[in-house]
N, C-alpha and C positions, 0 to 999 in steps of 0.2 A: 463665585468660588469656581476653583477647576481642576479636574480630576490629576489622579486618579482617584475612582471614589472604591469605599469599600461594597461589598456584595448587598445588595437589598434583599429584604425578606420576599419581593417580587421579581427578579430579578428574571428575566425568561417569557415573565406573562405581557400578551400585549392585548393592550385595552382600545376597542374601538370607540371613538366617542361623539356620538352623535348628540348630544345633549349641549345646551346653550344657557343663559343669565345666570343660576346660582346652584340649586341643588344637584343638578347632575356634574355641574363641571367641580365642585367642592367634594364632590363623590371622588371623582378620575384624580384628580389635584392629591387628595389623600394615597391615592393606589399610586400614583406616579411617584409623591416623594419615598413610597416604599420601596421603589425602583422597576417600578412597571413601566414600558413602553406604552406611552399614552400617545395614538394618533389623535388628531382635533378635526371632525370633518365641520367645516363650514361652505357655509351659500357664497359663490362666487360675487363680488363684491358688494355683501352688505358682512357678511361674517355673524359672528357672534353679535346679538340688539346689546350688550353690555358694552364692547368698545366705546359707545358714543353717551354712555350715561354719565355723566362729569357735567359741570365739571368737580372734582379736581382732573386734570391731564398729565401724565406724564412730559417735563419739559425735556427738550432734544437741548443740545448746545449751547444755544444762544439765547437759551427760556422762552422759546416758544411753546406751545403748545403743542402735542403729538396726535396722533391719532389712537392712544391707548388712555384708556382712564381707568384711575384707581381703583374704578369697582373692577373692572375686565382684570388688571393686576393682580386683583385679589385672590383670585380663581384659576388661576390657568396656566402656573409656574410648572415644569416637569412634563410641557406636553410639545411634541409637534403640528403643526397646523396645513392643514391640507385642503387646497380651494376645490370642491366636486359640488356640481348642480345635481342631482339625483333625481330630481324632478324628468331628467333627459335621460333617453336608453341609455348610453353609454356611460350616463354616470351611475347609474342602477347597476350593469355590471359589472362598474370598477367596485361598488361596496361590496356586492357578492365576492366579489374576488378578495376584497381585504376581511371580510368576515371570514371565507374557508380558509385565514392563515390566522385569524387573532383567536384568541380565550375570553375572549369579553365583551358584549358590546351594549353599550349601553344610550339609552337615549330620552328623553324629553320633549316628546311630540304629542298631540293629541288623541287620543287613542281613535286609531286604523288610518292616521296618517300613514307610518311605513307599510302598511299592509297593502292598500292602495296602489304603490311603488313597485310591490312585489319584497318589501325588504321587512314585514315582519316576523314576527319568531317562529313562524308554522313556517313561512317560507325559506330560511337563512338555516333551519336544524336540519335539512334537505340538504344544504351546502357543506353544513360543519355539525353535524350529531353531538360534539363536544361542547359547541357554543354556550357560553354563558350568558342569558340577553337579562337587561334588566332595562327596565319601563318605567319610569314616572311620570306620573302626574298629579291633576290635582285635585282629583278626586276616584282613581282606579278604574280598571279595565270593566268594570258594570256599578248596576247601581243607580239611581234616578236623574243623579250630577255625572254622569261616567263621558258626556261628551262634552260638559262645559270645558272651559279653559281654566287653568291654576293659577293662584299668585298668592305668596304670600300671607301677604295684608289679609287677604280671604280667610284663608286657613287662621290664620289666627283669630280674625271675629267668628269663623262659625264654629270653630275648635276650642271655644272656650274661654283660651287666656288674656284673651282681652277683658275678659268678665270679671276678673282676679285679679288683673292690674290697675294702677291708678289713684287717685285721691278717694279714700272712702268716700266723699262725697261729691266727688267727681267724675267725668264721662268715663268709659271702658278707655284702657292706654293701650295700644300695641304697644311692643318691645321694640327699643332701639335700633336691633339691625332684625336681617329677615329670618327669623330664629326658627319661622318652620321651616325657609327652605333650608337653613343647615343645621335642621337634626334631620331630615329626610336625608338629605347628604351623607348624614351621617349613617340612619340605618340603612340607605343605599350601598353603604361601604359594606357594611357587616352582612348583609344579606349577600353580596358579590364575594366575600371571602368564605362564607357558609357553602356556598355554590359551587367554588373552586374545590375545597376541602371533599366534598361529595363524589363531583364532577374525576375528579382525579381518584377515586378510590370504584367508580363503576364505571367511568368512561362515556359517561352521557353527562348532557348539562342538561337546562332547566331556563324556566323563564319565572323572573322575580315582579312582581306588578305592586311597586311600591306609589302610595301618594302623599302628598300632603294632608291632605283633611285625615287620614290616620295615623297617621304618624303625631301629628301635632294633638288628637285624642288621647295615644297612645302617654304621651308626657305630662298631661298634665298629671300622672301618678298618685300622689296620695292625696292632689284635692279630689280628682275624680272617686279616689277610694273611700274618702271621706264623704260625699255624696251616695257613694254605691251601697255605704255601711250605714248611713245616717237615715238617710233621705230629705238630708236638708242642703238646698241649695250656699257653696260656700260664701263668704262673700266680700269685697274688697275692703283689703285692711291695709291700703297705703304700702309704707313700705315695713309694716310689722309682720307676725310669722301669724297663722292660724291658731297652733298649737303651742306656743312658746311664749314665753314672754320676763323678762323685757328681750325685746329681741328686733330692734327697728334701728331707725337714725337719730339720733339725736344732738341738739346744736353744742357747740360750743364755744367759747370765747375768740375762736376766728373762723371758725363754720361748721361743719358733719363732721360726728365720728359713728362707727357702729359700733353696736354691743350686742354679742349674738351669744346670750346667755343660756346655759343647754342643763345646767342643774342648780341647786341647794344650795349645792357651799359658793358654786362660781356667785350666784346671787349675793350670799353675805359678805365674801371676800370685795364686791362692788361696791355696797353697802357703806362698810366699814371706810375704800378708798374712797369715797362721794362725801363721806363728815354727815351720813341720817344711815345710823347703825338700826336706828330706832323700826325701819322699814323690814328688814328682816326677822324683828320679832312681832310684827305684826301679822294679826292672825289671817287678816286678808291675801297676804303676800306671800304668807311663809310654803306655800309649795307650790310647784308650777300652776297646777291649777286654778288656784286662790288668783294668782297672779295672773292669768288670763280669761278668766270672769270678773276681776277688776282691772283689767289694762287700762282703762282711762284714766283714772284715779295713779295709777300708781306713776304711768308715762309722765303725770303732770309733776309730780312732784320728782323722779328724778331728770325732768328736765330741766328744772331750776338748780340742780345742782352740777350738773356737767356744764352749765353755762358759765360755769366761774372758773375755765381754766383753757388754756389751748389743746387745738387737736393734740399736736404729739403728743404733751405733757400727759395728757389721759390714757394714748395708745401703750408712754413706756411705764406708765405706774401701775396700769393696770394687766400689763403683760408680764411684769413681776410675779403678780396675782396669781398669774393662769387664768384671766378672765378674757374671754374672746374679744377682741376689741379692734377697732383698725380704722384708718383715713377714708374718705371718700373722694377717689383720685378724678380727677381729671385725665384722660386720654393722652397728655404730655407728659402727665405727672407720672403713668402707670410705666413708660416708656422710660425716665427719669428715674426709677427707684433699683437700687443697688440690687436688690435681688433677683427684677426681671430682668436687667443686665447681666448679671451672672448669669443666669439661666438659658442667654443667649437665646431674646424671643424675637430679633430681628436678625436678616440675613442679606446679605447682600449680593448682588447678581450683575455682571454687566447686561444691557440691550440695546441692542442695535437702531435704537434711536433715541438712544440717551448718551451725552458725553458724560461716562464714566457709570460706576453700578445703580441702579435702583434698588432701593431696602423694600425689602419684602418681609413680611410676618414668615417667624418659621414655625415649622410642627410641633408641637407638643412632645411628642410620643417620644420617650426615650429607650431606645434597645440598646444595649450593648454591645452585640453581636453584629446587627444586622439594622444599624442608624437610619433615618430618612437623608437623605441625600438631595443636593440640588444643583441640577444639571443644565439646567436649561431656563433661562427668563421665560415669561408668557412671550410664548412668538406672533409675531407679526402676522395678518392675514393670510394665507397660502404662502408660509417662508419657505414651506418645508414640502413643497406640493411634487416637484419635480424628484427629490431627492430619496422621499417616500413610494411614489410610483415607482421609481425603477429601481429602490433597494427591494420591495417587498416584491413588485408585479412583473419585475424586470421587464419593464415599458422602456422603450428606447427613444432617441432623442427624437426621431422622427414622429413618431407616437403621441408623446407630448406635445409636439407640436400640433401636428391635427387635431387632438383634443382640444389644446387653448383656440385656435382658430374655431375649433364650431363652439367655443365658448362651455362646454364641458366641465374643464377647468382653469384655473384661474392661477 
C-alpha cells in the first residue's frame, strides 16, 4: 500500500526498539501500525535470531529463497531497521542519543543486560526524564527465576496452560503458536499506552517490568479463578468447556463442527434439529448443570447423531436456530471464507526483496478515525541505518562512514 495515509492514533510518538523473536517486536509492530515511528535497533550482522527461523522464506524473483522468514515477517511490518553494536562505546552513545529523542523504548534482554552497557532505565531517565522504558522477560526484574532466560514454550508448561490443554487422557499440549509470547506482546502494548497516557499528563515516564511467566498466569482467568474459589485442581477436558456443556467438537458426516451451547433453549432448539427431542426433557440434561456432571453420557449420544449429516448442512440449520455452531477451518480455509475477506485480514506490502508485494496478516483494531496504517514492509537488516542516523542524530556522511569502518554500525 502507499500513502498518503490517514493520521494514526500515534502519530508523533517514536518507539525505540531493542527487543527481538516475538513478544517485544509484536508489542512495537501493534504501536507502529498505530502510526508510531518504530526504530528496530539490531546486532550488526546477525539482526533479529527470527530472520533465519524458516523455513518458510520469503521468495525474491526468481523463487529463491530470501534472507527474511515468515516468522521475522510476522512481526516487524511498520518499523525501521537500524544496524548498532552497543556492545562498543560508540554504539552505547548513539542509543543514548536516540533514547533523549524517542518516547518509548522498549526491549528484551535479560535483566541487567542494558544496565551493564550503561543503557538501562536508571541510566537512560538521566538522558530523557520523559522516557517511557518497558522490559520484558521471562520471568521479571527479581524473584528466584529473574536471571533465567524466557521462552515461550516455558511459560506456558510452568504457567499452567499446558495442564488445561490436550486429550483428557493425554500429555499436557502447548498451544499452536507462541501465545504467551503474544499476550505479553499484548499487555506490553497496554502497559506502553497506560505510560504514555500518564507520562504526558505529569511529564515524567516510568519503567514497565512486564514477563512471561505472569502474564501467561495472569490469562489463565477463570480456570485459575476456578481453582482460587474451589481449591480443586482444573483439569483437561479435551476440546470441551469446564463449565458448559454441550460445548466441544463434534464429528460429522465429512469431519468437525462446533457447538458452543451457552443455555436452555439454545440446548433444545439442538435437540429438536438432531431428531432426539427426547434429550432435552431428560432430567440429567435439562440444565447446564445436569449436563456437565453427565457430559459423558450425553457427548456420546449426540455424537451419534451429528454424524448423520455434513458440516455445513449443520452450521446453516442450526444457525437458523440461534444455536452456536461453526466449521473447524483449516488455515487456508479461514483465509478462503467470505467473511475474513471482507473483513480484509490480509494486506499487502511491496519489499525490496521480493518481486512484487508480500501479504501480511493485518490489524484487527478497527477505528474509524484514526485506522492502523501500513507503511512500511519488515525491512531488511540495517536498511534504514544511514537514513536514521542522520534524520534523527544528524550524523553526516563522513560519520557514518567511520562508524561502519570501526564496525559500529552496519
Amino acid at each position: 500500500m502507499s500513502g498518503p495515509f490517514p493520521p494514526g492514533s500515534l502519530d508523533g510518538v517514536r518507539i525505540l526498539d531493542l527487543s527481538r523473536v516475538l513478544a517485544g517486536p509484536w508489542a512495537t509492530q501493534i504501536l507502529g501500525d498505530l502510526g508510531a515511528d518504530v526504530v528496530k535497533v539490531e546486532k550488526p550482522g546477525e539482526g533479529d535470531g527470527t530472520r533465519t527461523w524458516g523455513p518458510p522464506f520469503l521468495k525474491d524473483g526468481a523463487g529463491r529463497n530470501t534472507t527474511e522468514s515468515a516468522y521475522y515477517l510476522s512481526a516487524n511490518r511498520n518499523k525501521r531497521s537500524v544496524a548498532i553494536d552497543f556492545t562498543r562505546s560508540e554504539g552505547q552513545a548513539l542509543i543514548r542519543r536516540l533514547a533523549a529523542g524517542s518516547d518509548v523504548l522498549v526491549e528484551n534482554f535479560k535483566v541487567g543486560t542494558l544496565a551493564r552497557y550503561g543503557l538501562g532505565y536508571e541510566d537512560l531517565r538521566q538522558v530523557n526524564p520523559r522516557l517511557v522504558y518497558c522490559s520484558i522477560t521471562g520471568f521479571g526484574q527479581d524473584g528466584p527465576y529473574a536471571a533465567r532466560a524466557g521462552y515461550d514454550y516455558l511459560a506456558q508448561g510452568m504457567g499452567g496452560i499446558m495442564s488445561i490443554t490436550g486429550p483428557v487422557e493425554g500429555e499436557p499440549t502447548k498451544v499452536g503458536i507462541g501465545i504467551a509470547d503474544l499476550m505479553t506482546g499484548m499487555y506490553a502494548t497496554i502497559a506502553i499506552l497506560a505510560m504514555l497516557r500518564r507520562r504526558d499528563a505529569t511529564g515524567v515516564g516510568q519503567h514497565a517490568d512486564i514477563s512471561l511467566l505472569d502474564c501467561q498466569v495472569a490469562w489463565l482467568s477463570q480456570q485459575a479463578q476456578s481453582y482460587l474459589t474451589s481449591g480443586e485442581t482444573p483439569p483437561r477436558v479435551g476440546n470441551a468447556h469446564q463449565n458448559i456443556s454441550p460445548y466441544d467438537t463434534f464429528p460429522t458426516q465429512d469431519g468437525h463442527m462446533i457447538l458452543a451451547v451457552g443455555n436452555d433453549r439454545q440446548f433444545a432448539a439442538l435437540c429438536d434439529c438432531a431428531g432426539v427431542p427426547a434429550l432435552a426433557r431428560d432430567e440429567r440434561f435439562r440444565t447446564n448443570e445436569g449436563r456437565v456432571v453427565h457430559r459423558a453420557a450425553l457427548t456420546e449420544r449426540l455424537r451419534e447423531a451429528t454424524a448423520t449429516r455434513p458440516t455445513r448442512e449443520w452450521v446453516e440449520r442450526l444457525e437458523r436456530l440461534g444455536v452456536p455452531a461453526g466449521p473447524v477451518n483449516t488455515i487456508p480455509e479461514v483465509f478462503a471464507d467470505p467473511h475474513v475477506q471482507q473483513r480484509r485480514a490480509v494486506v499487502e506490502l511491496d519489499h525490496p526483496l521480493a518481486d512484487g508485494p508480500v501479504r501480511l496478516l493485518a490489524s484487527p483494531l478497527r477505528l474509524q478515525g484514526t485506522p492502523p496504517t501500513y507503511r512500511r514492509p519488515p525491512p531488511t537488516l540495517g536498511q534504514h541505518t544511514d537514513d536514521v542516523l542522520a534524520e534523527l542524530l544528524a550524523l553526516s556522511p563522513g560519520d557514518l562512514r567511520a562508524l561502519r569502518s570501526a564496525g559500529t554500525i552496519e
